[in-house]
C-alpha positions as a Markdown table, in Angstrom:
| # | Residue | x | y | z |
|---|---|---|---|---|
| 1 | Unk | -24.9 | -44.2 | -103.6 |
| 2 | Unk | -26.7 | -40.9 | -101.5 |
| 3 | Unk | -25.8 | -38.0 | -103.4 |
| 4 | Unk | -24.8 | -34.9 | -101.0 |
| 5 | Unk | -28.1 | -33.1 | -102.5 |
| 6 | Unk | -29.7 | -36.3 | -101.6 |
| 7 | Unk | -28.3 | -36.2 | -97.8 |
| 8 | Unk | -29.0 | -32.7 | -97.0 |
| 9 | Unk | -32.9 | -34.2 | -98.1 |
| 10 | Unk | -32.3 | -36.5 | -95.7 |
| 11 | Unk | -30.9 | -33.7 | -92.8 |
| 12 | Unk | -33.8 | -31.2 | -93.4 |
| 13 | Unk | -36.6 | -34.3 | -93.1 |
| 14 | Unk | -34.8 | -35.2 | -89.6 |
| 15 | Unk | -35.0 | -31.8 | -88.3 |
| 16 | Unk | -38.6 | -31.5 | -89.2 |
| 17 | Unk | -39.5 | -34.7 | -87.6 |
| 18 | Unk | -37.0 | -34.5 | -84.6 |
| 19 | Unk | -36.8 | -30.6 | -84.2 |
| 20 | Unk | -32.8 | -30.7 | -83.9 |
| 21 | Unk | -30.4 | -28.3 | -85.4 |
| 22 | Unk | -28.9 | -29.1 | -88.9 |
| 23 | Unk | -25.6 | -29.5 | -87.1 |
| 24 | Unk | -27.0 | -32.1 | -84.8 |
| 25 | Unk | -29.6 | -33.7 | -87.3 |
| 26 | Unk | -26.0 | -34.6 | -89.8 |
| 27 | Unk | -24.5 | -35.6 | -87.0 |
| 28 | Unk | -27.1 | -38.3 | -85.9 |
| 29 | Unk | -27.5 | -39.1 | -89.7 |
| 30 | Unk | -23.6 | -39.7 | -89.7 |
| 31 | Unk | -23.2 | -41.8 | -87.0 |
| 32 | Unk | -26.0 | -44.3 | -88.0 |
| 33 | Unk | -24.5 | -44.3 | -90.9 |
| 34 | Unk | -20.6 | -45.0 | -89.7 |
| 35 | Unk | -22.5 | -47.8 | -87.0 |
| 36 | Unk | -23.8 | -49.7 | -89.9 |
| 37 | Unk | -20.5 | -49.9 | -91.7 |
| 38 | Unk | -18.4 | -50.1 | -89.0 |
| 39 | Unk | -16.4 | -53.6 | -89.3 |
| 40 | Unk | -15.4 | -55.8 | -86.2 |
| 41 | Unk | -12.1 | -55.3 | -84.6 |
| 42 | Unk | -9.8 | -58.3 | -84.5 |
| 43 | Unk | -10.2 | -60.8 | -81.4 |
| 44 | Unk | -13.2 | -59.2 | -79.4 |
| 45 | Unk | -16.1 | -58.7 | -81.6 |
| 46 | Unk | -16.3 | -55.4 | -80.6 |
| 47 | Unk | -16.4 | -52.1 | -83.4 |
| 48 | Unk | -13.4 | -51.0 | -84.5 |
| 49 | Unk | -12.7 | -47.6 | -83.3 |
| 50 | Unk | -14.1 | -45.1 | -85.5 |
| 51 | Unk | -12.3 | -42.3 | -87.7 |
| 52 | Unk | -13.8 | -39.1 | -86.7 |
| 53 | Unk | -15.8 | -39.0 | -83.5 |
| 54 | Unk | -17.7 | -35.9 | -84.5 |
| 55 | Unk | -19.1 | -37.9 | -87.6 |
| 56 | Unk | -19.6 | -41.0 | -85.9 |
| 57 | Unk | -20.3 | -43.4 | -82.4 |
| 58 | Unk | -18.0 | -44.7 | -80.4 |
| 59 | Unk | -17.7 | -48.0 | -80.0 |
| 60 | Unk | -19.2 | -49.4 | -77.2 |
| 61 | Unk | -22.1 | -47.8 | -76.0 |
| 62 | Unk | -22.6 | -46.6 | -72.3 |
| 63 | Unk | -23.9 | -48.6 | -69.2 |
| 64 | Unk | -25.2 | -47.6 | -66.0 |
| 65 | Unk | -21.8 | -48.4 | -64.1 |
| 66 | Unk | -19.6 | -45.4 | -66.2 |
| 67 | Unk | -19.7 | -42.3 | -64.4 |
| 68 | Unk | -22.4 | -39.4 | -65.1 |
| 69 | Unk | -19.9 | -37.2 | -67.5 |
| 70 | Unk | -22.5 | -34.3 | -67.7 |
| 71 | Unk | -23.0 | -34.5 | -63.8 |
| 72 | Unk | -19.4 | -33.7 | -63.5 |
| 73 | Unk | -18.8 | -31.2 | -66.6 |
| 74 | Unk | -21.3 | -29.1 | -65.5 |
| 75 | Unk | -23.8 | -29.2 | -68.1 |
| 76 | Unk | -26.2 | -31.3 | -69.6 |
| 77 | Unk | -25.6 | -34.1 | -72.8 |
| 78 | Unk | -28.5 | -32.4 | -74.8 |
| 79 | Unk | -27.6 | -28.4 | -74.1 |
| 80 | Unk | -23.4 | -29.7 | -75.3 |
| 81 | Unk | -25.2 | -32.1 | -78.4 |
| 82 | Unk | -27.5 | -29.2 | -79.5 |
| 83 | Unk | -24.2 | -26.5 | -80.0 |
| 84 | Unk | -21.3 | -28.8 | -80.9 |
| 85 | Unk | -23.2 | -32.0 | -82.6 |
| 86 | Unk | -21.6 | -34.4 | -80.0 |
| 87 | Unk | -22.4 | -35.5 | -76.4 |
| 88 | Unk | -19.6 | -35.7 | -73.4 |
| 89 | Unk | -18.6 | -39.4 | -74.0 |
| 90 | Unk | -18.2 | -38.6 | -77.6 |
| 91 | Unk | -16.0 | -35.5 | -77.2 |
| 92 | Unk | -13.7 | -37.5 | -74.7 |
| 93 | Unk | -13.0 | -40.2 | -76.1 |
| 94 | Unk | -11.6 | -37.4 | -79.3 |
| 95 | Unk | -9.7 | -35.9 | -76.6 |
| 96 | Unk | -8.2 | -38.8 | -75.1 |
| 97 | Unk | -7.2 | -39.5 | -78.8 |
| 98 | Unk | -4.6 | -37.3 | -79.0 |
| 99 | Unk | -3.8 | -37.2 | -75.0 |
| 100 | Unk | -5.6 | -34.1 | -74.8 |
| 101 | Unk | -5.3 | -34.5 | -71.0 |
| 102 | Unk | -1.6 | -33.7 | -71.6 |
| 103 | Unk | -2.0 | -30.2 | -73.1 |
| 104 | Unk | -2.4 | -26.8 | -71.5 |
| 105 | Unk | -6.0 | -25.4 | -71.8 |
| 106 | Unk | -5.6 | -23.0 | -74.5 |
| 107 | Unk | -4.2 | -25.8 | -76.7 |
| 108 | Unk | -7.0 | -28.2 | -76.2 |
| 109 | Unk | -9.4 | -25.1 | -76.8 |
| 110 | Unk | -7.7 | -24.0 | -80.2 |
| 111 | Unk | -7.6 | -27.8 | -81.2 |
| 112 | Unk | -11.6 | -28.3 | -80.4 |
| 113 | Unk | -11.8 | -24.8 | -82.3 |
| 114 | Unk | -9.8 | -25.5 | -85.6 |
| 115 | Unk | -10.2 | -29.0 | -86.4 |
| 116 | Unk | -14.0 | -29.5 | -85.3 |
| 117 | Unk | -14.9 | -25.9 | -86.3 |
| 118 | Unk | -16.4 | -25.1 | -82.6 |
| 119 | Unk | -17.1 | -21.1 | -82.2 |
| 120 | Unk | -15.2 | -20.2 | -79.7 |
| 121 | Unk | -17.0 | -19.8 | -76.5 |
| 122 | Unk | -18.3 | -23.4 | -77.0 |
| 123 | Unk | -15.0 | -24.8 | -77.3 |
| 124 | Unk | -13.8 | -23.4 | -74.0 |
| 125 | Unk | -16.9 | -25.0 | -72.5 |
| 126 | Unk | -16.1 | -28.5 | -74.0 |
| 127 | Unk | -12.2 | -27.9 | -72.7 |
| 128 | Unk | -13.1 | -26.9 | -69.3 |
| 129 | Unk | -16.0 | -30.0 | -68.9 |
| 130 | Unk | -13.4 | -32.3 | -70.7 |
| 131 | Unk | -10.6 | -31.3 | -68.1 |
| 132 | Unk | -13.4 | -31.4 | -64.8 |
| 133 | Unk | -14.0 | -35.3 | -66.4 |
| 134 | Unk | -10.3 | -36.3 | -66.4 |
| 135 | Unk | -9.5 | -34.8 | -63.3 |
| 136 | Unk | -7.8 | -32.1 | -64.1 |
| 137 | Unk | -9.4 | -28.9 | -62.4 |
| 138 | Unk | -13.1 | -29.0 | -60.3 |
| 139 | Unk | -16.0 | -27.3 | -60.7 |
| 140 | Unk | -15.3 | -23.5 | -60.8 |
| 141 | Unk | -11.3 | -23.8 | -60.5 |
| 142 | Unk | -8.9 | -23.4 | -62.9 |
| 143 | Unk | -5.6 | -25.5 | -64.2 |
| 144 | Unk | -3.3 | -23.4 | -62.3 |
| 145 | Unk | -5.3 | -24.5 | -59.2 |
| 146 | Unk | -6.8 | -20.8 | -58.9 |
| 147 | Unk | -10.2 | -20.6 | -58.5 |
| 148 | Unk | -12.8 | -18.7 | -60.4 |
| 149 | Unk | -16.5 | -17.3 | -59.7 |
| 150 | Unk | -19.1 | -17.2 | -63.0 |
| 151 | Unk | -22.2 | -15.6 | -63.0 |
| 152 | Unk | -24.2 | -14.6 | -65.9 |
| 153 | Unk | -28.0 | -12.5 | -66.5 |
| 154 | Unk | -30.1 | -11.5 | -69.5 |
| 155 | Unk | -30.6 | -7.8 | -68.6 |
| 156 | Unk | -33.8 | -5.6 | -70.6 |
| 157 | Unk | -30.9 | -2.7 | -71.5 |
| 158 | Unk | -28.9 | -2.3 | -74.9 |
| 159 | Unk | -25.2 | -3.5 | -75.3 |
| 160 | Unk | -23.9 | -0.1 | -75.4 |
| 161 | Unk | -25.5 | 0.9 | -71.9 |
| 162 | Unk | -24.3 | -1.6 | -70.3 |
| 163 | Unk | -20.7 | -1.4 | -71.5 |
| 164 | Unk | -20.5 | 1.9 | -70.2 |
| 165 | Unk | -22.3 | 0.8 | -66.6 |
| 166 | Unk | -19.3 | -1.4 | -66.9 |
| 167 | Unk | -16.6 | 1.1 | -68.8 |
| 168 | Unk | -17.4 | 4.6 | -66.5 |
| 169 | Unk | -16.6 | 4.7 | -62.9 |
| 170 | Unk | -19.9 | 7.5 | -62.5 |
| 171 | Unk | -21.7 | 4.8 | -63.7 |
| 172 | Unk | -20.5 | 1.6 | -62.4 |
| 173 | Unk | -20.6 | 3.0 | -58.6 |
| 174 | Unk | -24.3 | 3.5 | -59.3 |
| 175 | Unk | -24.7 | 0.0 | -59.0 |
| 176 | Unk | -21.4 | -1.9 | -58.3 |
| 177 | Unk | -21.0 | -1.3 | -54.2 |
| 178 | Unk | -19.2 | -3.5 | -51.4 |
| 179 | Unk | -15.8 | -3.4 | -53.6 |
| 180 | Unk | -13.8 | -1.2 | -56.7 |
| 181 | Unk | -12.0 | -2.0 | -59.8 |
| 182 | Unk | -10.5 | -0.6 | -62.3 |
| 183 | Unk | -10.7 | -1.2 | -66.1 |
| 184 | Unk | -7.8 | -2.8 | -67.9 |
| 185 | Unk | -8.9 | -3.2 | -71.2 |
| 186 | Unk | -12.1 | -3.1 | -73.3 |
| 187 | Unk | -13.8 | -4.0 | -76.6 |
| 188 | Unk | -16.4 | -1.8 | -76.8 |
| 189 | Unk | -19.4 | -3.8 | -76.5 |
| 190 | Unk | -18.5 | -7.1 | -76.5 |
| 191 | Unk | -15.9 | -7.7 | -73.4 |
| 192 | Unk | -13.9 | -5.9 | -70.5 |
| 193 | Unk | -11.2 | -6.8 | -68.2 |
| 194 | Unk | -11.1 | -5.6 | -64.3 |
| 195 | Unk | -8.8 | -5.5 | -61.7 |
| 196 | Unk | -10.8 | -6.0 | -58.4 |
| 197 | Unk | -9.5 | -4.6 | -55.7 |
| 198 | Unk | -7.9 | -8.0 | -54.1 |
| 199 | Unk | -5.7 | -8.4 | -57.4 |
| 200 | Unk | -7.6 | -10.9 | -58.8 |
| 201 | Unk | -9.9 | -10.2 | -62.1 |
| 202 | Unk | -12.8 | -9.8 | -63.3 |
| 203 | Unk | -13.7 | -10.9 | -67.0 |
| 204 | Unk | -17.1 | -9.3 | -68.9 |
| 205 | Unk | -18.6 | -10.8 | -71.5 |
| 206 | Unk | -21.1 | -9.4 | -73.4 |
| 207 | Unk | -23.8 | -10.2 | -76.1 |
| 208 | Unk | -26.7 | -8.4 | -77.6 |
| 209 | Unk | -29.7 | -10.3 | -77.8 |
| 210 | Unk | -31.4 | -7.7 | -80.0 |
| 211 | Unk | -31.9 | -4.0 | -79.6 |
| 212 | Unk | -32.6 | -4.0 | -75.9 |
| 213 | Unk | -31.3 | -7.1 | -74.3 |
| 214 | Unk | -28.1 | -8.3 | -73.4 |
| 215 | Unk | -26.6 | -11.6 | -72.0 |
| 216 | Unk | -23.6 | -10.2 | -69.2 |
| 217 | Unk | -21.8 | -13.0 | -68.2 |
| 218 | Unk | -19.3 | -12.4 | -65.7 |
| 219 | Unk | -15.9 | -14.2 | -64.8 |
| 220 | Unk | -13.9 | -13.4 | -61.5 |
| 221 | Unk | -10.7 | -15.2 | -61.5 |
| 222 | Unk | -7.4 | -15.9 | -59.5 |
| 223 | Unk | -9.5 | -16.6 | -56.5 |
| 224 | Unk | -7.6 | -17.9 | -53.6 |
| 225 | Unk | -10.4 | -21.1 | -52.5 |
| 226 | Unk | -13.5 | -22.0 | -53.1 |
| 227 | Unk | -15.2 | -20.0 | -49.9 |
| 228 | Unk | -13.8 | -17.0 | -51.6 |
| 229 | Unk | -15.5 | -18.4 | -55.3 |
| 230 | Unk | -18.7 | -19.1 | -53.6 |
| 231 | Unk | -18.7 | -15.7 | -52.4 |
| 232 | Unk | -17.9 | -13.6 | -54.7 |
| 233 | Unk | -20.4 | -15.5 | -57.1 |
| 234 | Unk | -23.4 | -14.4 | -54.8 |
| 235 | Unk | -21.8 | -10.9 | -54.5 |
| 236 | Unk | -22.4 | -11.3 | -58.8 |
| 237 | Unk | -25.7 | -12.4 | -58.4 |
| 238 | Unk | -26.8 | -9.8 | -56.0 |
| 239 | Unk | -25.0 | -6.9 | -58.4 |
| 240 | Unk | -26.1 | -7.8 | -61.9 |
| 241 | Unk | -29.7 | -7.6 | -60.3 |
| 242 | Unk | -28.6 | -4.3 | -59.2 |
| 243 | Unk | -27.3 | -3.3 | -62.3 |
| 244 | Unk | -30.9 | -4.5 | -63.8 |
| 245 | Unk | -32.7 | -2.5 | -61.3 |
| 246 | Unk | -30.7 | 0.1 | -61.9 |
| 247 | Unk | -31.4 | 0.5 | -65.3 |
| 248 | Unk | -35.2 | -0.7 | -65.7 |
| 249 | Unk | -35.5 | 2.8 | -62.7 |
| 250 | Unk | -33.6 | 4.8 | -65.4 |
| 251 | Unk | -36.3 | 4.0 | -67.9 |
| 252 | Unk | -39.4 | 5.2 | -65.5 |
């Protein structure tokens, strides 16, 4: 019988050979594992549904007539497999489990978060790609039937300047034209939350990718159509570029 010393041999030699992450290496080690002793359910031949669909396959495998799940989550099978050990057919068919399709979106997010151990930006992404696959919300709207704009840029600047491009109305207005908000609430740092001008608002995320670089993302929500989403995600484009100009001039 493998001892767990003896499988995490076996994980490390896959991720050398393969180049995965440990997560996705066990995970691939797992499922061949599960496939082999899977047993037949009764009357069809086919596998018996398995346990834990993190740890192991589903049971019939896909064909070319099931719909491209990536195409329609809105992001690739290898970028979801690589972060959360488990492709789009494997994390719907968990969902559908427990009628995930029946839950509010927080709830399917804290469920993917708790009992799979998901960080938590990752588990909104497999909740919102989850809910675009069962119908429940399109690309870039939102369950309530809002819809949202989401734009994102590395930028060359620390995490502290650009919170307070973001945080300081002297500052923002340096680079934010064409509309105003005003600041809600803030973790220094790490997030803010606007009120554009229109009502609607305007989410910032950020992350320090070392001592001078930051990933912004930006999320502008409780948009009335998708025009007014399309829109306002060029307008995003256009300003974090500004924002990046802004800053690299600053340096000069």
């Amino acid at each position: 019988m493998t001892t767990q010393k003896d499988f995490k041999r076996l994980v490390r030699g896959r991720m050398q050979k393969t180049g995965e992450s440990y997560t996705a290496a066990r995970a691939s080690l797992l499922a061949q594992s599960a496939k082999r002793k899977a047993p037949s359910a009764e009357g069809n031949g086919t596998h018996a549904l398995p346990v834990d669909p993190l740890t192991t396959v589903t049971a019939n495998a896909p064909t070319s007539s099931q719909p491209d799940l990536a195409k329609i989550a809105g992001m690739s099978d290898a970028k979801l497999k690589e972060k959360t050990g488990c492709t789009w057919e494997r994390w719907v068919w968990a969902l559908d489990q427990v009628n995930a399709q029946a839950w509010p979106h927080r709830e399917i997010a804290q469920y993917v978060h708790d009992k799979y151990k998901v960080p938590g930006w990752w588990a909104q992404n497999v909740t919102v790609g989850y809910e675009r696959i069962r119908g429940l919300r399109e690309k870039g709207q939102r369950r309530s039937g809002s819809w949202e704009a989401a734009k994102s840029k590395t930028i060359a600047a620390a995490v502290g300047t650009i919170f307070k491009s973001f945080k300081q109305p002297k500052l923002r207005s340096k680079w934010l034209t064409g509309g105003t908000a005003v600041v809600r609430t803030s973790v220094p740092n790490k997030s803010l939350r606007l009120t554009w001008e229109d009502g609607s608002s305007v989410e910032v995320y950020l992350v320090a990718k070392g001592r001078s670089k930051t990933l912004v993302a930006i999320q502008h929500t409780r948009l009335p159509n998708r025009d007014t989403a399309n829109r306002m995600k060029a307008f995003w484009a256009e300003h974090l570029e500004a924002l990046a100009t802004h800053l690299e001039s600053k340096k000069e």
